[in-house]
C-alpha positions, 0 to 999 in steps of 0.5 A, a space after each residue: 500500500 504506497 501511502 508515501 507520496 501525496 500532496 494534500 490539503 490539510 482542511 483541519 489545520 488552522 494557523 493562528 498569527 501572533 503579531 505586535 510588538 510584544 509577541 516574543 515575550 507574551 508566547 514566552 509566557 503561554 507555551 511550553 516552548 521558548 520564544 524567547 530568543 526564538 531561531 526563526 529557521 526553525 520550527 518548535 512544536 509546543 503546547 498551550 495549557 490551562 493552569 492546570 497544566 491540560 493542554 488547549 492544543 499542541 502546534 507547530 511554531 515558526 516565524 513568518 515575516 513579522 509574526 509567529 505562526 502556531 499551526 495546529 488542529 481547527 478544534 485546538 485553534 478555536 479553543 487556543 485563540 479564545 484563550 490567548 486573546 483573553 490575557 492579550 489585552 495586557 500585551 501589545 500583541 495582535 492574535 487572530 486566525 490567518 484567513 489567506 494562508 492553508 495548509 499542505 501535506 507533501 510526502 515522497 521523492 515524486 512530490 519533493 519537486 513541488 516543494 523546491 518549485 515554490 521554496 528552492 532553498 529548502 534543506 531535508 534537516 528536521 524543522 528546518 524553515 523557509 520564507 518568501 512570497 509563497 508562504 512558508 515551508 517547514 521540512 520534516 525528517 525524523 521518521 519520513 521526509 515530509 513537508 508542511 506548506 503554509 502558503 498564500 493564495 499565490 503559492 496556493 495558485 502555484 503549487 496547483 498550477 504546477 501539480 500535473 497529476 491529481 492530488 491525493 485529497 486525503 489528511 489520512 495520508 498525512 495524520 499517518 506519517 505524523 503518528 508514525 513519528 510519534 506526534 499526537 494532536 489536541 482535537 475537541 474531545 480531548 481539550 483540556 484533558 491531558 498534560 504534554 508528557 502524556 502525549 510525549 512531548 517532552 520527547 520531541 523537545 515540545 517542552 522548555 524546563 528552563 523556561 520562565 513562568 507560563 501557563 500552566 508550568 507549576 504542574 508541568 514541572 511537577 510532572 517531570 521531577 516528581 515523578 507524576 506522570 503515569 501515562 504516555 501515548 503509544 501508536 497502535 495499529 490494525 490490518 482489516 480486510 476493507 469491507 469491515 471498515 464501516 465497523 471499526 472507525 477510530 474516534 477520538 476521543 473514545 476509550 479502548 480497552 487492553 488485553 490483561 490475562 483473559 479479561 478486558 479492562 480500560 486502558 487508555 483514550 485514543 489522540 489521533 487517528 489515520 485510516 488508509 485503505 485500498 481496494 483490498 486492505 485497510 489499515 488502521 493506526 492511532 495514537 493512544 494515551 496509556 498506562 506508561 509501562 504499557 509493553 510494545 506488542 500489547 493487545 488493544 480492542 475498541 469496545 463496540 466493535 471488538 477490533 483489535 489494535 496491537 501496540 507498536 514500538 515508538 520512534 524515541 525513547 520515554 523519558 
């Protein structure tokens, strides 16, 4: 099943823009990651968190132009926005959804050419940024050679005008690549739910320790160095004969139950799902936060359908 070479729209990615001139300082004090000093030829990925340290939404942060771009699920920027904006009438800041620029997934040496046709400069080193009139290009290499484009309706334009053959309009495509690396997202039935360690965060270096106060940052760092935490996300996944689709839909949000013994017990809430299928295989991946200790190999089951997941090995090591 060739799942790696795609270009696709990413409908459920939303950009929120963070301008003025305290923009350094007042994301200094929201995110997990710094921004302060900030490489703008690199991107972060971070989280926003209430102050009980449960996560509004997990991003990709860059630097575009004059303003920071956080690149994240719609669900999450909706709630995101709200909340940044609250506490940004005591800042000179300017924080709005950015309507001219849409997101892309682009995936496999095939579809590389499309990249480098809107951003020559592009490197292949991981979160790597390029700029210009097109938008925004952020190069992905830990798992899989991806890219994400945040493009202006003139690199929008472009990049169709360029794209002889049709595109694989499927996120699918996408979501699975990110799974595959690891990467868990924030969605409507999980705002508000869980702290970054629990989706791994610290793993893909989401989270600054050293940083000064943010929201939520009590409990994060209590997490880390008192041991709190007793759940991470693991990648599960399933191989089905495509007719039984229809039955064994993931749903984020829902709970799973895992094999112990004989019995069936609760185990964990699924983040992120991906399903790919072709005329005669489906596969079925998703991110699931579970017990931390949970083994590589065990056996997971959605409780409707009874379908069951098997958990795979992650590409970073828990810490």
């Amino acid at each position: 099943m060739n799942t790696e070479n795609f270009v696709t729209k990413l409908e459920n990615m939303h950009v929120i823009n963070v301008s003025g001139e305290q923009m350094h300082e007042y994301l200094h004090g929201q995110l997990t990651a710094s921004t302060q000093p900030f490489n703008e030829e690199k991107a972060r990925i971070s989280a926003h968190c209430d102050f009980k340290g449960k996560m509004f939404s997990v991003s990709y942060v860059s630097f575009y132009k004059d303003r920071f771009l956080l690149t994240m699920h719609k669900d999450a920027a909706a709630e995101s926005l709200n909340q940044l904006k609250k506490y940004a009438v005591f800042s000179k800041v300017d924080i709005t959804i950015d309507q001219d620029l849409s997101c892309f997934g682009v995936a496999g040496s095939a579809h590389k050419k499309y990249v480098h046709d809107l951003f020559p400069e592009i490197n292949n080193k991981h979160l790597s940024v390029v700029n210009n009139s097109y938008g925004q290009a952020i190069c992905f290499n830990d798992t899989t050679e991806r890219y994400l484009l945040i493009l202006t309706k003139s690199g929008q334009e472009k990049l169709l005008s360029n794209t002889k053959e049709p595109f694989k309009n499927d996120e699918n495509l996408w979501d699975l690549l990110e799974i595959e690396a690891g990467v868990a997202n924030i969605q409507a039935p999980t705002l508000s739910q869980f702290v970054p360690q629990m989706i791994n965060l610290q793993c893909l270096q989401g989270i600054d320790f050293d940083k000064g106060c943010y929201m939520g940052q009590e409990v994060v760092a209590r997490t880390k160095f008192l041991g709190k935490n007793k759940r991470a996300a693991f990648i599960v996944k399933a191989e089905l004969d495509s007719t039984k689709l229809s039955s064994n839909e993931l749903v984020v949000g829902e709970n799973i139950e895992i094999k112990v013994g004989d019995n069936w017990r609760r185990g964990g809430t699924i983040m992120r799902t991906a399903t790919v299928t072709d005329s005669f295989q489906t596969q079925l991946f998703a991110i699931i936060v579970m017990a931390n200790d949970t083994p590589i190999g065990s056996v997971v089951r959605l409780k409707e359908s009874n379908q069951e997941l098997v958990v795979q090995p992650l590409p970073y090591e828990l810490n």
